[in-house]
Backbone as a chain_set.jsonl record, in Angstrom:
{"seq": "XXXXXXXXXXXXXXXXXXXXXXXXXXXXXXXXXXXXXXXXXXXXXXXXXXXXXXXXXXXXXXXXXXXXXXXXXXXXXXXXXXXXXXXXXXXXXXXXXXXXXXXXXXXX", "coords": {"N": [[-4.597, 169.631, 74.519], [-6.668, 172.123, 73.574], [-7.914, 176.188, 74.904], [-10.212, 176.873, 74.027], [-11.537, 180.571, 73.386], [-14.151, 181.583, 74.974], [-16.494, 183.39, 73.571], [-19.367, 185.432, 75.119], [-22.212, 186.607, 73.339], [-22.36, 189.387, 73.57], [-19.36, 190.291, 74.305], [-18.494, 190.112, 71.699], [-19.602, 191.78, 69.905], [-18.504, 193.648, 71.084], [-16.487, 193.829, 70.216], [-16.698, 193.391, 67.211], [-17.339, 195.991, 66.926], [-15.133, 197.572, 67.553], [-13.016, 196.734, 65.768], [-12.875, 195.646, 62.242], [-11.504, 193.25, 61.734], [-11.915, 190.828, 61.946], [-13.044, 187.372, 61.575], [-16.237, 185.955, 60.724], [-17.052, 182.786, 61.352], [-19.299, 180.464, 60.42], [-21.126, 177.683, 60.874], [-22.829, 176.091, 60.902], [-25.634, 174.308, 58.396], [-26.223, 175.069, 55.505], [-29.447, 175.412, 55.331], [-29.846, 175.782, 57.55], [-28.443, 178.65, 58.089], [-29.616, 179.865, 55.894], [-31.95, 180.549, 56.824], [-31.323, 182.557, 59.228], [-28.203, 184.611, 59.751], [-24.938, 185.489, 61.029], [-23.938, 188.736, 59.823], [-21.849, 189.611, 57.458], [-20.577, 187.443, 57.201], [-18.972, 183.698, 56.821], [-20.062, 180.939, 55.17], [-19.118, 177.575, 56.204], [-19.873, 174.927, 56.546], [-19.822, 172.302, 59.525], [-18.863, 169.533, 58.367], [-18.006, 169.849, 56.188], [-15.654, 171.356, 56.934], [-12.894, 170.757, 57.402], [-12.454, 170.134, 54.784], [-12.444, 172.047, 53.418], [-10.688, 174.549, 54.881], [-8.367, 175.675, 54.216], [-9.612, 178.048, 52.928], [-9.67, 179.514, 54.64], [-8.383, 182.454, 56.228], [-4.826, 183.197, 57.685], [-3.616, 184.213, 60.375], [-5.644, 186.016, 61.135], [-8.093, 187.096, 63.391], [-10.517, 184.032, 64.252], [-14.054, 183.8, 65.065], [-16.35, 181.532, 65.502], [-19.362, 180.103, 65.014], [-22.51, 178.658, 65.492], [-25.887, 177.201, 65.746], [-25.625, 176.799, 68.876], [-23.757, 176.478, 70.089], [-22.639, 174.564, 70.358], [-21.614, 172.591, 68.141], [-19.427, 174.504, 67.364], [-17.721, 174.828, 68.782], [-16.268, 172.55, 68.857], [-15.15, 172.76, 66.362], [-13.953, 174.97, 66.406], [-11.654, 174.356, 67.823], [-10.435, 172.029, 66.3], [-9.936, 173.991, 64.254], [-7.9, 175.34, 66.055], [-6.056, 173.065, 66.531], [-5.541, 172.794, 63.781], [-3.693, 174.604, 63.652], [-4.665, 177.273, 62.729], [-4.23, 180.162, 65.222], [-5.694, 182.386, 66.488], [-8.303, 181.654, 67.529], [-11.875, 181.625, 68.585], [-14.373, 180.756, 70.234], [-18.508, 181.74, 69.899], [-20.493, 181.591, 72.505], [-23.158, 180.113, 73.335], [-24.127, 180.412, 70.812], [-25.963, 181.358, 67.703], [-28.477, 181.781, 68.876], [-28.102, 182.337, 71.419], [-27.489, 185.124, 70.782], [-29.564, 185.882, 69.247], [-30.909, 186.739, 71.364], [-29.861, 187.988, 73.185], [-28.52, 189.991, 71.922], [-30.072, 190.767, 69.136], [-32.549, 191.103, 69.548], [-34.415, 190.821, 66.215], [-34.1, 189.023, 64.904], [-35.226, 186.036, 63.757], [-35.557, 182.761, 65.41], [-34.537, 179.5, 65.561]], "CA": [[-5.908, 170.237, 74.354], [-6.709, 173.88, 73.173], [-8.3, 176.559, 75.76], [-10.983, 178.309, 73.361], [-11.688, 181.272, 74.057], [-16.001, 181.256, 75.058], [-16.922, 185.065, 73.734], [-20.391, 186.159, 74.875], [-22.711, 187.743, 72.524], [-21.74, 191.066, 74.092], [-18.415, 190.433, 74.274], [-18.629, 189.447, 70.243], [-20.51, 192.96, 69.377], [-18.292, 194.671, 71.372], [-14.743, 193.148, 69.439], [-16.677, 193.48, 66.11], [-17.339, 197.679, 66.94], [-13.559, 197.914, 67.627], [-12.183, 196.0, 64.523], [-13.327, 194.585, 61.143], [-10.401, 192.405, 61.484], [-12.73, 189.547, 62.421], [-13.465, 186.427, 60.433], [-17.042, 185.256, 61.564], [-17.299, 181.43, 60.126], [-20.505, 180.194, 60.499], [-20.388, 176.025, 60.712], [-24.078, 175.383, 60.429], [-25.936, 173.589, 57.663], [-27.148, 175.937, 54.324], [-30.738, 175.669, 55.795], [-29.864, 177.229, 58.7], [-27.984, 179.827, 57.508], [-30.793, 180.922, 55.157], [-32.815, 181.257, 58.306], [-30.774, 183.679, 59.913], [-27.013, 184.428, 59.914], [-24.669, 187.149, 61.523], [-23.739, 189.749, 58.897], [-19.977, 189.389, 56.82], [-19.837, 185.208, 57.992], [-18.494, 182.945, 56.052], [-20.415, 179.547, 55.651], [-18.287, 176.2, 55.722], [-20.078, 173.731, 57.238], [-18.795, 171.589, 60.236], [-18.687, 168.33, 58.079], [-17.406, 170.263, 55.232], [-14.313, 172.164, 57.241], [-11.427, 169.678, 57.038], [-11.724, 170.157, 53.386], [-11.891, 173.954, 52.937], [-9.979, 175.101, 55.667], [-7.662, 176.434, 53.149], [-10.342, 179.331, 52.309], [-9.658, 180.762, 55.966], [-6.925, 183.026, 56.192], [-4.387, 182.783, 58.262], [-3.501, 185.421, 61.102], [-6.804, 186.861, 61.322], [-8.724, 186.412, 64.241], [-11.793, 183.48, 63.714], [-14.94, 183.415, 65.619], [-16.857, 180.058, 65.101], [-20.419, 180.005, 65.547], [-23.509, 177.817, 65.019], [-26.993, 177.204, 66.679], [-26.239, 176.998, 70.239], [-21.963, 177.302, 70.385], [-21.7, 173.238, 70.593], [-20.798, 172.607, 66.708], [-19.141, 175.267, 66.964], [-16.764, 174.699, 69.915], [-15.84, 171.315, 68.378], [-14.841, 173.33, 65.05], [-12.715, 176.055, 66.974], [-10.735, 173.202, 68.661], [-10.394, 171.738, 65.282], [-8.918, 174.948, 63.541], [-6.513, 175.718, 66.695], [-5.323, 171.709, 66.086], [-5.22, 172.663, 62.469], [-2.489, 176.013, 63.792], [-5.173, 178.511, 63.313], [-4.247, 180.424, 66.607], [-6.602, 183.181, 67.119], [-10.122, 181.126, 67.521], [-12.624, 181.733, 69.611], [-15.953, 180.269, 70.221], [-19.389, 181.919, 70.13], [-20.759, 180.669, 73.592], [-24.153, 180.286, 73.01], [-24.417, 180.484, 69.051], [-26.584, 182.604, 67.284], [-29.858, 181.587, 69.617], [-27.553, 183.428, 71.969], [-26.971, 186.101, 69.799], [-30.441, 186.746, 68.831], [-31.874, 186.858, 72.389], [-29.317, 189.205, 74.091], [-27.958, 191.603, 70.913], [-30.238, 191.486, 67.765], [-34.276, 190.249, 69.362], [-35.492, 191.236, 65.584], [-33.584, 187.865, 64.178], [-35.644, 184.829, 63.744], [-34.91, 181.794, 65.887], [-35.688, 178.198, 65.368]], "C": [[-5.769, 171.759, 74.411], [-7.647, 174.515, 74.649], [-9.114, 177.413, 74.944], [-11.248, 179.196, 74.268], [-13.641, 181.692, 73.998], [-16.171, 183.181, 74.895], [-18.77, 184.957, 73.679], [-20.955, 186.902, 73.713], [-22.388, 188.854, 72.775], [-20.45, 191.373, 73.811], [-17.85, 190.384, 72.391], [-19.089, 191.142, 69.518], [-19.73, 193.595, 70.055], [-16.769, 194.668, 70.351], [-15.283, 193.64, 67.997], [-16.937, 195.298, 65.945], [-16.029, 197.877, 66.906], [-12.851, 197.513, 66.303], [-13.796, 195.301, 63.783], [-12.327, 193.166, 60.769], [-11.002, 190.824, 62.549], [-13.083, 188.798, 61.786], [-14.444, 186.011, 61.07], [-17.689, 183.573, 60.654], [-18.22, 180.742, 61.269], [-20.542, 178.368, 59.871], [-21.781, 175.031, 60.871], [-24.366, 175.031, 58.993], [-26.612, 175.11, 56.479], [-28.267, 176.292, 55.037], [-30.834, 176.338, 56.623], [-29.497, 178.383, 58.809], [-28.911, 180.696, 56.556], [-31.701, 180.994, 55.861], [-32.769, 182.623, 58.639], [-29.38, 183.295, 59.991], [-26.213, 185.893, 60.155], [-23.924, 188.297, 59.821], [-22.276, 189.331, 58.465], [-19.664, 187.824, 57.2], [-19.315, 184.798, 56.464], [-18.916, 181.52, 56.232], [-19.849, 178.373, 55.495], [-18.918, 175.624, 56.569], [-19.529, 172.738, 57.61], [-18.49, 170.313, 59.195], [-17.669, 168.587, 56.839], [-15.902, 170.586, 55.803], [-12.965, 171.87, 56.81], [-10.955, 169.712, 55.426], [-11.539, 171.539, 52.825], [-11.349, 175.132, 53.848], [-9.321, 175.792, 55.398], [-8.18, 177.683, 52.615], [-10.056, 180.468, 53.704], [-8.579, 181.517, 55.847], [-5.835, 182.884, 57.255], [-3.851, 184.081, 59.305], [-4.614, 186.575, 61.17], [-7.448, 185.826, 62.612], [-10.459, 185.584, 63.444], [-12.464, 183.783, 64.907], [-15.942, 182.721, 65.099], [-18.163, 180.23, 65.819], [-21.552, 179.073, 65.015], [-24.773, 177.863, 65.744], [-26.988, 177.516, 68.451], [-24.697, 176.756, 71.029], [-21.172, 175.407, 70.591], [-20.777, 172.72, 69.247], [-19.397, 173.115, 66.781], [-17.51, 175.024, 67.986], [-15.968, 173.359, 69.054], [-14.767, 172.016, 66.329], [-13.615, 173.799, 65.562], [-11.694, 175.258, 67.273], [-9.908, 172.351, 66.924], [-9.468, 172.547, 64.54], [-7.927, 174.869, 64.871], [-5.647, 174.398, 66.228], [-4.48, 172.285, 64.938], [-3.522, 173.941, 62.477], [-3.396, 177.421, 62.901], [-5.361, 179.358, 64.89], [-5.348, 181.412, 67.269], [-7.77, 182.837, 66.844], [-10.909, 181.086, 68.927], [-13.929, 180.977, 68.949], [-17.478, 181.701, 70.623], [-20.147, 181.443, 71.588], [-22.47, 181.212, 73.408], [-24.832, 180.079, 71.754], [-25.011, 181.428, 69.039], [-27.808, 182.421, 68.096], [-28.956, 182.585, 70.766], [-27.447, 185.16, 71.442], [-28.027, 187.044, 69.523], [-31.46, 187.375, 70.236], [-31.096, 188.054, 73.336], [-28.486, 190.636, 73.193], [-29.097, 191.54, 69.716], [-31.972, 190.601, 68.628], [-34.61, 190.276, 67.653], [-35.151, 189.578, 64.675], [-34.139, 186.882, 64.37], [-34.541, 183.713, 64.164], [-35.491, 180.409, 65.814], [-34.918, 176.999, 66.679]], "O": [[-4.993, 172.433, 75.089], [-8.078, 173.687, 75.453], [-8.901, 178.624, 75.003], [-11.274, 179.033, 75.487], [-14.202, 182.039, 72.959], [-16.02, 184.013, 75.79], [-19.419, 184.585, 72.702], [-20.275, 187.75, 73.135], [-22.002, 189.436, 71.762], [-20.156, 192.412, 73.219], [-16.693, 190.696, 72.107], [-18.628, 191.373, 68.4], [-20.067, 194.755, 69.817], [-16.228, 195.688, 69.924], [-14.457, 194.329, 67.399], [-16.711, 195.822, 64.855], [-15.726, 198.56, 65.928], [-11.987, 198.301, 65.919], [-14.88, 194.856, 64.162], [-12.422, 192.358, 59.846], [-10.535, 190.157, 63.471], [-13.767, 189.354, 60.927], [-14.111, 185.542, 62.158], [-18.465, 183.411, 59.712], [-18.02, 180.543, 62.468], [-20.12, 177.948, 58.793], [-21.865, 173.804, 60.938], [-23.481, 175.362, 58.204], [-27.392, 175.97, 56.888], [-28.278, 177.447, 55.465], [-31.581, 177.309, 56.742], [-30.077, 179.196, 59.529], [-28.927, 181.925, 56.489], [-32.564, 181.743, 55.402], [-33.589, 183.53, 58.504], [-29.054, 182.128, 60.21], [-26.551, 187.003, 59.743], [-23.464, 187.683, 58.858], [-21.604, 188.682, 59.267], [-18.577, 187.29, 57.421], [-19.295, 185.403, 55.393], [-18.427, 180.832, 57.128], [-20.094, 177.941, 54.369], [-18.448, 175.818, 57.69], [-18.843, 172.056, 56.848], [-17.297, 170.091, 59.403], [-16.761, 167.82, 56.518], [-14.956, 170.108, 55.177], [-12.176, 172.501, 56.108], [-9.861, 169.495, 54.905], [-10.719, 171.98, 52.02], [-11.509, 176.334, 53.64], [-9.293, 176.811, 56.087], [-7.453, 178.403, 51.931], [-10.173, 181.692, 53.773], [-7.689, 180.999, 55.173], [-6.293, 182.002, 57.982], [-3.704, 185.109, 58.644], [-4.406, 187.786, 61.243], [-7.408, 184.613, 62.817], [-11.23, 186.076, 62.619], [-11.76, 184.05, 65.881], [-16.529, 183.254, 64.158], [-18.188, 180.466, 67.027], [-21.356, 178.73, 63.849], [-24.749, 178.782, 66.563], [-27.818, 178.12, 69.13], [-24.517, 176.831, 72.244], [-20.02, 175.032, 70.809], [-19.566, 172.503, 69.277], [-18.401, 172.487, 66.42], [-16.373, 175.141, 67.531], [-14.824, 173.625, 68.687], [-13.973, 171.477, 65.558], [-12.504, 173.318, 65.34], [-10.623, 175.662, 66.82], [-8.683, 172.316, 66.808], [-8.383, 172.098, 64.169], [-6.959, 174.153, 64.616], [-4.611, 174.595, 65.593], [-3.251, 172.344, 64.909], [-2.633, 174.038, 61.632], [-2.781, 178.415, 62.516], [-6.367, 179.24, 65.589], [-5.795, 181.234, 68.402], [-8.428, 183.481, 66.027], [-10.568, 180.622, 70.015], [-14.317, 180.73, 67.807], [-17.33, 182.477, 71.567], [-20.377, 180.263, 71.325], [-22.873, 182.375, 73.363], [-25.972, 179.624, 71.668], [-24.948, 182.331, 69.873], [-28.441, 183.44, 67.823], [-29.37, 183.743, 70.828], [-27.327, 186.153, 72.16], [-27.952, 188.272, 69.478], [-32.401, 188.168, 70.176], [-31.694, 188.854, 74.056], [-28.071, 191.727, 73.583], [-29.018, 192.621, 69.133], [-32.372, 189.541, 68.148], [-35.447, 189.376, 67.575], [-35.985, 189.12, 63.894], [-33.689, 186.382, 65.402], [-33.386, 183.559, 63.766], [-36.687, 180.166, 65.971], [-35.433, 175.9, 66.888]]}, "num_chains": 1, "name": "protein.A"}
C-alpha cells in the first residue's frame, strides 16, 4: 500500500505559487467540472483513468482532486500502483478548495 501524500488547500496554492511544474487532474464527472474546476486541470474521469493514463506524463508531479478528496484518493493510489510516483491527494477536494482559498467559486 501507497502513503499519499493529503495536501491541504493551502498547502496546494502554496506548491502551485512556487512551480508550474504541477499536473492538476481533476477525476470528477464532465458535469461537475463545468460547474467549477481549478484552473490548468486536466479532466479524466475516475471510471475513465485506467484507460487514459497514458495522457499523464510521467515525472511530473500529479495532484488528484474531485468533490470532497474521496474519488480522488482512490485515483492517486491507483496512479502510484500504476508507477506514477509523485501523487498527491487534494484532502478535501475542491469543496475544500473553494471554502478556504477561492470563496467566489460555486459549490454544489
Amino acid at each position: 500500500m501507497y502513503d499519499i501524500p493529503q495536501l491541504t488547500p493551502q498547502q496546494l496554492q502554496d506548491k502551485l505559487s512556487a512551480s508550474s511544474d504541477i499536473l492538476l487532474l481533476d477525476v470528477r464527472e464532465p458535469e461537475e467540472a463545468a460547474f467549477c474546476r481549478l484552473p490548468n486541470s486536466i479532466l479524466i474521469p475516475m471510471n475513465e483513468l485506467s484507460m487514459r493514463q497514458n495522457e499523464l506524463p510521467d515525472g511530473k508531479e500529479i495532484v488528484v482532486y474531485c468533490h470532497h478528496g474521496i474519488r480522488s484518493q482512490y485515483c492517486a493510489l491507483y496512479l502510484a500502483d500504476a508507477g506514477f510516483e509523485q501523487t498527491a491527494n487534494l484532502k478535501g477536494g475542491i469543496d475544500a478548495w473553494a471554502r478556504e482559498i477561492d470563496p467566489a467559486m460555486p459549490r454544489y
